[in-house]
C-alpha positions as CSV (number, residue, x, y, z in Angstrom):
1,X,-115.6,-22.5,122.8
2,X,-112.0,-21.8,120.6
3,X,-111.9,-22.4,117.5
4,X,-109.2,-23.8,115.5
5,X,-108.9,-25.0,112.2
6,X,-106.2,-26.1,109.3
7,X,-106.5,-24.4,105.8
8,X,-104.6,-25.7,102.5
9,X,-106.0,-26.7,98.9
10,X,-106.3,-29.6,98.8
11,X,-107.2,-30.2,102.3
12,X,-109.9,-32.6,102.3
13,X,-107.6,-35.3,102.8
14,X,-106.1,-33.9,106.1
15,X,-106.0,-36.0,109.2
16,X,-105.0,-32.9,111.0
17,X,-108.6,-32.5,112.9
18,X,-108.3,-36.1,114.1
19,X,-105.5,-35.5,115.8
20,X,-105.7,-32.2,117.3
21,X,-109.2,-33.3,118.5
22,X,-107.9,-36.5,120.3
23,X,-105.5,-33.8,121.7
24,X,-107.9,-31.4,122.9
25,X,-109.7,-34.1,124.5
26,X,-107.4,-35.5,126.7
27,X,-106.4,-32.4,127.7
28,X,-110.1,-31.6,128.9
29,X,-110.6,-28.5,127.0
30,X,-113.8,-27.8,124.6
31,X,-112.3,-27.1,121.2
32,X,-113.0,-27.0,118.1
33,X,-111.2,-28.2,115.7
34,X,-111.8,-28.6,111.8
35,X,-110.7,-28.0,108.0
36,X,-111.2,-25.1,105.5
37,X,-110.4,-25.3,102.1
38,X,-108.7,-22.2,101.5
39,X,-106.2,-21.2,98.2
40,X,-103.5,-18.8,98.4
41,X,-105.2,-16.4,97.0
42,X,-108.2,-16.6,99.3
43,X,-105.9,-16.5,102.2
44,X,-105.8,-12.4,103.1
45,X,-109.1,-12.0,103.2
46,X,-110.2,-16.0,104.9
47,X,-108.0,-14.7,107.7
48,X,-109.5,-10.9,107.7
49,X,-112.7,-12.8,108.0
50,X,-112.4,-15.0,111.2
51,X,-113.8,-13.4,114.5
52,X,-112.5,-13.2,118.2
53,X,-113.7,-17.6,119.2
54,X,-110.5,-18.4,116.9
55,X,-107.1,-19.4,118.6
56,X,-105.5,-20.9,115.8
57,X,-104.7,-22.2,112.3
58,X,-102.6,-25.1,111.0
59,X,-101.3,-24.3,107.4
60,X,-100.1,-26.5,104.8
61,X,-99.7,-26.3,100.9
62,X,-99.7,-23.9,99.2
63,X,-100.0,-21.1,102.6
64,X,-96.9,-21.5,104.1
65,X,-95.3,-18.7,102.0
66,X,-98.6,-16.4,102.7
67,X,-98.6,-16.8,106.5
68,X,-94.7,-16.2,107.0
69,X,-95.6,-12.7,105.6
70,X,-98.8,-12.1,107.8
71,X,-97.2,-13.0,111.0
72,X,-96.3,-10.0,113.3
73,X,-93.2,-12.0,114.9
74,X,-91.4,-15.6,114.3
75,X,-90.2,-18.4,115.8
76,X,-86.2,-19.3,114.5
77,X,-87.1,-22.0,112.5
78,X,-89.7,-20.0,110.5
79,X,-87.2,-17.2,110.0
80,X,-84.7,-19.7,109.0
81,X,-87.7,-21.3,106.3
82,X,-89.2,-18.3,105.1
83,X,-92.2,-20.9,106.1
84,X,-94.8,-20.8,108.7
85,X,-96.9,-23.8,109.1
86,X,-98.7,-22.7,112.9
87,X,-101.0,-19.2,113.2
88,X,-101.1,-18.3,116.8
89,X,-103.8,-15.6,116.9
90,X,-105.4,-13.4,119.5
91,X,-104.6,-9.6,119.9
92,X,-101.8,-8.0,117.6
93,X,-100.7,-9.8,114.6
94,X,-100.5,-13.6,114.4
95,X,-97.5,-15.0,115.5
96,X,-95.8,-17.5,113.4
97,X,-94.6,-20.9,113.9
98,X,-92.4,-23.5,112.0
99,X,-93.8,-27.1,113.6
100,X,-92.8,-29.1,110.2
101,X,-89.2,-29.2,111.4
102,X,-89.6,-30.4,114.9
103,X,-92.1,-33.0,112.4
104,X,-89.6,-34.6,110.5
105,X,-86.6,-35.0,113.7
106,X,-89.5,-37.0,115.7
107,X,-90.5,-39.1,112.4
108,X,-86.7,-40.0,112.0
109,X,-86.2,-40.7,115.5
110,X,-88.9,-43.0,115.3
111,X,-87.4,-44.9,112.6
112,X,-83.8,-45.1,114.5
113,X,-81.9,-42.4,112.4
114,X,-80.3,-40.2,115.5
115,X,-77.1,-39.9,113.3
116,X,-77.0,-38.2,109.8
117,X,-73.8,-37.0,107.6
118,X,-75.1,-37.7,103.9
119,X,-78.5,-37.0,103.2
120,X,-81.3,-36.5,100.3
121,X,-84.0,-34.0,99.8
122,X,-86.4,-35.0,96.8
123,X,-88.2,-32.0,95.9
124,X,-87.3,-27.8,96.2
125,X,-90.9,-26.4,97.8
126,X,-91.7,-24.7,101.2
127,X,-91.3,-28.7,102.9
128,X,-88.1,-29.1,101.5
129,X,-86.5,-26.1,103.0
130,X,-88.4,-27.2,106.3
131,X,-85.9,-30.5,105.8
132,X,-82.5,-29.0,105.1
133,X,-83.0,-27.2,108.6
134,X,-84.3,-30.2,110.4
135,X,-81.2,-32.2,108.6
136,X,-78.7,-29.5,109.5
137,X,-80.3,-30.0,113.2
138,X,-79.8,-33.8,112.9
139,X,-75.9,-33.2,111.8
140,X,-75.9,-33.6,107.8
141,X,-73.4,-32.5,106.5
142,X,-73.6,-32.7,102.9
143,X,-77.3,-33.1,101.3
144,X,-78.7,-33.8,98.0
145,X,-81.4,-31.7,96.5
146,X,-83.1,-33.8,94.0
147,X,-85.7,-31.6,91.6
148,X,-87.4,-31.5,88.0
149,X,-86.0,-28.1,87.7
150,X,-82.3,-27.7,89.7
151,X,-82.9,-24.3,89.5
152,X,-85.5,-23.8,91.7
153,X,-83.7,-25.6,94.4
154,X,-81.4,-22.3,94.3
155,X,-83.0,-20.6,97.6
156,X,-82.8,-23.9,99.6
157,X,-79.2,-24.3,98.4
158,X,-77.9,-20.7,99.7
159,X,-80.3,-21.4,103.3
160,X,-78.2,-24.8,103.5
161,X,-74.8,-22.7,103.1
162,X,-75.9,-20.4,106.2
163,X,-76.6,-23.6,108.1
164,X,-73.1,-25.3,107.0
165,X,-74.8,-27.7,105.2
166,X,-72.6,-28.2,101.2
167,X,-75.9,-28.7,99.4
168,X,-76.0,-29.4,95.7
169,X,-78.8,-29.5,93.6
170,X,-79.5,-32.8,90.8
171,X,-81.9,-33.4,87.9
172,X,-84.6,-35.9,89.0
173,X,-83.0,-38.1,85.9
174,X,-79.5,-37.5,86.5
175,X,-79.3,-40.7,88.7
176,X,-75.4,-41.1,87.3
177,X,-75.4,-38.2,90.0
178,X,-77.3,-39.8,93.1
179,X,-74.5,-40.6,95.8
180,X,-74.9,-43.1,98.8
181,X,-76.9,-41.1,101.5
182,X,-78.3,-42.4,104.9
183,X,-81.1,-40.8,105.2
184,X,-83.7,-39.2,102.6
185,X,-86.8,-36.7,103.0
186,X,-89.6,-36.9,100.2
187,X,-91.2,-33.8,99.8
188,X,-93.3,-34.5,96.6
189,X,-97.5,-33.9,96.5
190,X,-98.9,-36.6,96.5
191,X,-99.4,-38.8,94.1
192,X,-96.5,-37.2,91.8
193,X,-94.9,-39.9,89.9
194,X,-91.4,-39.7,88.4
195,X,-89.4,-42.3,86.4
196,X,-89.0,-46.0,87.0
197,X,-85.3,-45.4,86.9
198,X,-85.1,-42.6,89.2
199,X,-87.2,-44.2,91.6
200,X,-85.1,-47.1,91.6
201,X,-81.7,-45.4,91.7
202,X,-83.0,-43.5,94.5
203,X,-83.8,-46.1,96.5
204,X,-80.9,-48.2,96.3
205,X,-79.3,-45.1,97.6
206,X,-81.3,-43.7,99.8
207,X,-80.9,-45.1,103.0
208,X,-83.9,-44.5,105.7
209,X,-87.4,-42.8,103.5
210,X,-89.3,-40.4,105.2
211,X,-92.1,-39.4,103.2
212,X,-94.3,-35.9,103.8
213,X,-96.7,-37.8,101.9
214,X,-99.6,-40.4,103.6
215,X,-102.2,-40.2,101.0
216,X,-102.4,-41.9,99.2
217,X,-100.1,-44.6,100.8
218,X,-97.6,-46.6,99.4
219,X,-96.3,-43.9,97.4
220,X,-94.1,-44.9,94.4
221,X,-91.1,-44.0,96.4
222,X,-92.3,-46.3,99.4
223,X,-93.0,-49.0,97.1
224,X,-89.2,-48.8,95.3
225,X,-87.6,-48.1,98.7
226,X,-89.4,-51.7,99.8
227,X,-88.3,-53.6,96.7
228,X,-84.9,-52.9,97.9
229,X,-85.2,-53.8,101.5
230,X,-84.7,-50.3,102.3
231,X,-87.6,-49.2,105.6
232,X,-90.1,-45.9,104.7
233,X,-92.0,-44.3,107.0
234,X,-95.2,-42.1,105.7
235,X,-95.4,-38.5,106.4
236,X,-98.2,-39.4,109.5
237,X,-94.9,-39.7,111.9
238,X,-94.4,-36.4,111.1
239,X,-98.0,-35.4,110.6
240,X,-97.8,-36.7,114.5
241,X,-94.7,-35.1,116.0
242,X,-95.5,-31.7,114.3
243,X,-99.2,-31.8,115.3
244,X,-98.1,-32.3,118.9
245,X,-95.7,-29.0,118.7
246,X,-98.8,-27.2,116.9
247,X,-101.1,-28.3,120.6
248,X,-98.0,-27.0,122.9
249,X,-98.1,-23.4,121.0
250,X,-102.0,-23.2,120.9
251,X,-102.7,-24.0,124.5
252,X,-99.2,-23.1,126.0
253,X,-98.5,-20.5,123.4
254,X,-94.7,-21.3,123.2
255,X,-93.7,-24.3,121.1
256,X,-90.9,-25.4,123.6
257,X,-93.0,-25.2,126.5
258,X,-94.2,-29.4,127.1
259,X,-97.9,-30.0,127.5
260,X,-98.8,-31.2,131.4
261,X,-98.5,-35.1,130.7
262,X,-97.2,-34.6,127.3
263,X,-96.9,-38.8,126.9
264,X,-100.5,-39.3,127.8
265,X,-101.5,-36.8,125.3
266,X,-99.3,-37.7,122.1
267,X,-100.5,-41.6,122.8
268,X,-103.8,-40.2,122.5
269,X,-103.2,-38.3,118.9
270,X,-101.4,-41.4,118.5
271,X,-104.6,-43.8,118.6
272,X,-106.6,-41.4,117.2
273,X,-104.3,-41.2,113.8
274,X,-103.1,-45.4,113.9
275,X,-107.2,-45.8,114.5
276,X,-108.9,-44.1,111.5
C-alpha cells in the first residue's frame, strides 16, 4: 500500500484526505491517505523520518516556504512562488509542485470570471504570491495587495513586476485607497477578522470573492461581500481544483499529464467534498 498524507499546523480541520481518498478510489488503487500535524520546525526531521511505502505529501500553512527548499527540482509555478504546496517522493530528492495556482484559475472559472484586468489580493503570505501568478495567468493587469503591514507585501510586489503585473501594496485601513477591481483573492487564516469598514469598503469593490478560507464558513469577508449582492466562493473550489492537480502528479507524476477519465474522477472528489 502508498502512503500519502498532508502536513500543516493547524491541520485538523483539512478536508484534504476526503478528497484525495474519493480520488484514489475511483481510480482503483489502494492508498492511503491521511493528515499529520506537523510545524515548520518539525518539518526536516517529519520528512527524514518517513520510509520507502510513502509517495507523497500535500503541504499547506506554514510549510510551503520549508518544502520549496527541500525539493531537488521544481515545477515553474513553484519557482515563480518561492512555494511548494505538492512533495513527490521516491528516489533522489522530492520534487516539488505549485497545485495552489492551477487551485484558484479552476475556483474562478467556476464562478464565471474567465476575464480579469483589475484585481485584489487581501493578504501578503506564501497564498498570496500563489494568486498574483494565477491572476497574471488569468490576464490582470494591475492588482491590489491589501495587508496590515504594506511592507511585507514587498517580495510579492517585485514577483508581480517580473510577471507584468503593476502591483501596489495598501494598508488594510486605507480604504480611501481600494479602487474598483473585478475580481478579489482572500488569503487570510481563518477566522482573522479585520475592520467593519474595511470589510465593507472592500466588498463594494471587490467584484467576484474567492476565499482560501472554508473553515470556518461564512467568513467575515463572505458575509460583507453578500450584504452587497456581490457572489463569494469558499476556498473548497480551490481546495478541489488543486487537490485534483495534486492526484495527476502522485499517480501520473507530472502535473499536466490528465488522469484516465479525469471527469469521472474530479465528480467523485467532488461528492465526496459537497457530501461531508
Amino acid at each position: 500500500m502508498r502512503s500519502l498524507q498532508v502536513w500543516g499546523d493547524p491541520i485538523a480541520h483539512s478536508r484534504s484526505p476526503l478528497l484525495h481518498t474519493a480520488a484514489y478510489a475511483a481510480l482503483g488503487l489502494d492508498w492511503q491517505y491521511s493528515r499529520r500535524q506537523v510545524t515548520a520546525e518539525q518539518f526536516d526531521a517529519e520528512l527524514a523520518g518517513l520510509d520507502d511505502s510513502y509517495r507523497g505529501l500535500s503541504l499547506t500553512m506554514p510549510l510551503k516556504e520549508a518544502a520549496f527548499a527541500v525539493a531537488g527540482w521544481r515545477d515553474e509555478r513553484a519557482e515563480r512562488t518561492g512555494a511548494v504546496n505538492t512533495l513527490l517522493l521516491g528516489a533522489g530528492a522530492p520534487r516539488g509542485f505549485n497545485t495552489d495556482i492551477g487551485g484558484f484559475l479552476g475556483a474562478l472559472r467556476e464562478n464565471g470570471v474567465t476575464e480579469i484586468t483589475r484585481a485584489r489580493i487581501i493578504g501578503a503570505g506564501a497564498t498570496a504570491s500563489s494568486a498574483m501568478v494565477a491572476l497574471a495567468e488569468a490576464g490582470a493587469e494591475t492588482v491590489e495587495v491589501i495587508a496590515r503591514t504594506p511592507a511585507k507585501a514587498m517580495p510579492i510586489l517585485h514577483a508581480a513586476g517580473a510577471l507584468g503585473i503593476t502591483a501596489t501594496a495598501i494598508a488594510m485601513d486605507d480604504v480611501s485607497r481600494f479602487g474598483e477591481v473585478d475580481a478579489t483573492i482572500a488569503t487570510l487564516p481563518g477566522g482573522t477578522m479585520i475592520s467593519a469598514a474595511s470589510a465593507e469598503r472592500l466588498a463594494e469593490t471587490g467584484g467576484v470573492l474567492l476565499d482560501a478560507v472554508y473553515a470556518p464558513w461564512p467568513t467575515q469577508l463572505a458575509d460583507a461581500f453578500g450584504s452587497v449582492g456581490k457572489p463569494s466562493a469558499s476556498g473548497e473550489l480551490m481546495l478541489l481544483h488543486q487537490a485534483l492537480l495534486q492526484v495527476r502528479v502522485f499517480v501520473n507524476e507530472d502535473v499536466h499529464a490528465p488522469l484516465m477519465n479525469e471527469d469521472v474522477i474530479l465528480a467523485a472528489m467532488r461528492a465526496a467534498l459537497m457530501g461531508d
